[in-house]
N, C-alpha and C positions, 0 to 999 in steps of 0.2 A: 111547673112540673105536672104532668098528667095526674089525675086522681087514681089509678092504679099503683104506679111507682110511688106516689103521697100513702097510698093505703100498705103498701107493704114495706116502705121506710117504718111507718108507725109498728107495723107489729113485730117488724126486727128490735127496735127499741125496748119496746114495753115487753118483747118476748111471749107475746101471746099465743103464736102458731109458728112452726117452724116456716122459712120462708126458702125461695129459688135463689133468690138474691141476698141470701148472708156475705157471700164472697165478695158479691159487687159491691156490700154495704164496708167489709171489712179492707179491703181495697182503697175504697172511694178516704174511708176516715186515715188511713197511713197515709194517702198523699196530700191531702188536707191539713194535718198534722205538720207534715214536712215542709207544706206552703206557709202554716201560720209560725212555723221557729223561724221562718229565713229574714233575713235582716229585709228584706222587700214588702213584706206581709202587709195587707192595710185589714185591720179589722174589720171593719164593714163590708169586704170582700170577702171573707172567709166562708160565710151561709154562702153565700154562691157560687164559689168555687165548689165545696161540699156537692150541692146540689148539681152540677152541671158536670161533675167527674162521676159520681152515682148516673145519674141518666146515662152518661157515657156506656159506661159499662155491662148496664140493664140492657140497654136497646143498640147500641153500637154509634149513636149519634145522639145531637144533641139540638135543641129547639133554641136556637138564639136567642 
């Protein structure tokens, strides 16, 4: 993850400063959420999926 998308994941979290990317953030965790109930889910996947549908959505692609 880029160190800008890393810096405004963190202050959507911690709610420090309003962010561009609340929606991408709120987004990204419903389909995350939906991937980690589904009976296919492997835990050790789920950070990464997380992360790699947030970049999605941020930037319109994603860094393999």
């Amino acid at each position: 993850m880029e160190d800008l998308l890393a810096e405004e994941l963190v202050n959507i979290i911690k709610k420090n400063k309003p962010s561009d990317f609340e929606e991408a953030f709120e987004r990204a965790f419903e389909l995350t959420k939906a991937y980690a109930g589904s009976a296919n889910a492997q835990a050790s996947a789920i950070p990464f999926v997380f992360e790699k549908v947030f970049e999605l959505f941020v930037t319109g692609k994603t860094k393999s």
